[in-house]
Structures are given as C-alpha cells and as structure tokens.
N, C-alpha and C positions, 0 to 999 in steps of 0.2 A: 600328423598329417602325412610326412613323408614314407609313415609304416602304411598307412592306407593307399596311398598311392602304388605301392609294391603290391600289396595286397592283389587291388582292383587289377593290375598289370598281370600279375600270375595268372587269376583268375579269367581274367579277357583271352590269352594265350591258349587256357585248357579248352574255352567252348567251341575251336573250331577244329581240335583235334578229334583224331578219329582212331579206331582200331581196327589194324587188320585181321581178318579173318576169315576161315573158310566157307565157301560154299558147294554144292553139289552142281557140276555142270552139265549133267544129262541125268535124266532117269534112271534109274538103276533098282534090279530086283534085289532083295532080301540073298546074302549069299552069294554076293559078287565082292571079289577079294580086289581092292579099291588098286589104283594106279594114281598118277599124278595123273593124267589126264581127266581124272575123272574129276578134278578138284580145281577150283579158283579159286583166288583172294581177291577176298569186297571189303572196302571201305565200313567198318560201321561205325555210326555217330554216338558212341558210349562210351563211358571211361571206363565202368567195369563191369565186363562181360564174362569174369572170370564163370568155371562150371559151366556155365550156359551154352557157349560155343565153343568151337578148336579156335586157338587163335593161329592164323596162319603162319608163322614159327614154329610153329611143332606140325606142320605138315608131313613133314618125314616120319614122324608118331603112328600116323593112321596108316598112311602109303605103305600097302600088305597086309592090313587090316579088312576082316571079314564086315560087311554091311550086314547089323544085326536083324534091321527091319528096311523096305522099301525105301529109295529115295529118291524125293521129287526133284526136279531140274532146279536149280537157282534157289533151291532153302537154302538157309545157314545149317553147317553140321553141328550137331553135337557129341560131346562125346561118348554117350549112353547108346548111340546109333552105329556104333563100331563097336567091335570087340575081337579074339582071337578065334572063334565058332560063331555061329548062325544058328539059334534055336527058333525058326519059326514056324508056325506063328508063336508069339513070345506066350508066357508061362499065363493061363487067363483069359487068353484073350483066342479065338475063332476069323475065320477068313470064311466071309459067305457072299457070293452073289444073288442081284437081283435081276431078271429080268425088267427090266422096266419101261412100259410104254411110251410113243412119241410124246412128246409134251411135258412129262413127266421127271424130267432130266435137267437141270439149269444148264443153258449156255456157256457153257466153257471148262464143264466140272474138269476137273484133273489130279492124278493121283496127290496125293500128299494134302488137300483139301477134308477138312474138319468137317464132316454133315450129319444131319439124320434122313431115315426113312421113316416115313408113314402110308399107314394103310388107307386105301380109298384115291380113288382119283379125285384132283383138285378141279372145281370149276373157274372159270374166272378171277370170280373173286374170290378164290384162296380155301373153298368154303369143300367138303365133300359134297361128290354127287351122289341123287339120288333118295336127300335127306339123309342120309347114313352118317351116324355121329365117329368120332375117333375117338374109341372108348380105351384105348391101350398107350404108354409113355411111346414116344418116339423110339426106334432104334441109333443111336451114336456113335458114329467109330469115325475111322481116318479113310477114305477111299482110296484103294491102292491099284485099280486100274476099271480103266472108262472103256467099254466098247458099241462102239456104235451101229447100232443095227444097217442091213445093207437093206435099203428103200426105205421110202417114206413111213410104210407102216411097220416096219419091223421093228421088235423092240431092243433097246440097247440091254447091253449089259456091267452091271455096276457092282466092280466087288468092292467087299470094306471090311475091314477088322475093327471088330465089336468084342464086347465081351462074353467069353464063352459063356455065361449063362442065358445070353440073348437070343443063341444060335437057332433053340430049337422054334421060339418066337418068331424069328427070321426069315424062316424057312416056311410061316404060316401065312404070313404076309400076303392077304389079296391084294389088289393092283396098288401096289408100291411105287411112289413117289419120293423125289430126293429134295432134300431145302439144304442149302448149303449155308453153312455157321461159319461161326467169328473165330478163327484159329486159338484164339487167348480165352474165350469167356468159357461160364459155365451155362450160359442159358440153354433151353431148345423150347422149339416149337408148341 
C-alpha cells in the first residue's frame, strides 16, 4: 500500500509539470540569421518533447543559426527549421502565389497556417459556382505570406509552398479559393 502511495504521489507531481521551450516571437523570412530576440520560452504541457521542439536550454544552439524555412509568430521551433544555410525553397518543394478574389480567403489566414487551394469560386453553401464540378485534388502546402488586396474588390494575394510537382497545376488554377486545415492531420477538402 505504502509503494502505491509513492507511486500515485510521483505520479500526481509529474501532471502539472511542464517543459520549457522555444518559440518564434515575430515573423520571420526563410534566411534570417536568428538573434535572441527573435525567440521566447513557453511553457509546454508534455513530458517528452524531445526531437520535436528546441527545448529552451539550448537556446544558445540556434541563436546564429540560419531559418531554414519561414517562421510564423508564436509557433514552437523545431529543430529541422534552423540550420547553418538556408536552401530555399527546400529540396521538392516550389513557392507559388495566388491571386485570390474577395471572399475567397478565410478570415484570418496567416503565414505558417496548413491549407489547400481549389479551383472555382465557392458559393454559399460551400458548393462551386456555376454548376462547375472540382474535378482535380486540392493543392496543399504551408502559406508563407497573406496579402491583402487594397479595396474591396481587389484581390488578395496568397503564397504557399507546395510541392514542386504541383507548381505547374498551381499556376492553372481558375478562381482559386483557400480552406484552411488542421496543422497535424492528413485530410483535404
């Protein structure tokens, strides 16, 4: 009884610890040679995070370390996201914009956000207009910057790195439309 009480005791102790580590504290392009300023420590609620994130004790690690690929405000770093050069866009993979009309944009898109594009304007209910079916996969990538058209009918512009076999698909794209996805999953649209 009294090993289980130890037990339960250790155990109750570990769930509300936390680990610290880094995160990205403003925007930053592909190719920007990191500072401390660029970087915070957050709290995260896991025991082992090891690979997955810098723990913030080795901050001193990346600080002069090149950002391999874009990084968005307040993600966690990783460390496949730093290295001593900047190959971008990385080996595979294409950097393409879209023009994309008012409406066509979700509220709030922002680099570092996981989405697809599809061809056709969306009506209301979610459906193409015009009758026009969506006979081709979504395009998928990481959006690495939102611009927003200047007036009401102008349209924004949304780049993303996809994979280079998409690019020339991409670039076919009648009126393109963005859906923003689940950072972790594999689904689309």
């Amino acid at each position: 009884m009294m090993v289980c009480a130890v037990g339960f005791a250790a155990l109750l102790g570990q769930a509300g610890r936390k680990t610290p580590v880094l995160a990205v504290a403003r925007s930053l392009p592909a190719g920007h040679v990191l500072v401390a300023g660029d970087l915070r420590k957050v709290e995260l609620g896991v025991d082992d995070a090891a690979g997955h994130v810098v723990p913030a004790a080795d901050a001193g690690s990346v600080v002069g370390q090149v950002a391999a690929v874009p990084l968005a405000a307040g993600s966690l770093l990783a460390p496949e996201q730093v290295g001593e050069s900047s190959q971008y866009p990385p080996a595979g993979r294409a950097q393409v914009s879209f023009a994309v009309e008012p409406g066509a944009v979700p509220a709030g898109l922002v680099a570092g956000q996981r989405a697809a594009v599809l061809a056709g304007s969306p009506d209301a209910a979610g459906a193409p207009k015009d009758g026009a079916e969506v006979k081709e996969d979504p395009l998928v990538g990481v959006v690495t910057d939102v611009t927003a058209g200047e007036g009401e009918s102008a349209p924004s512009v949304v780049t993303m790195l996809v994979d280079t076999a998409a690019a020339r698909r991409a670039a076919q794209l009648d009126k393109p439309h963005v859906v923003v996805l689940s950072p972790v999953g594999r689904e689309v649209p």
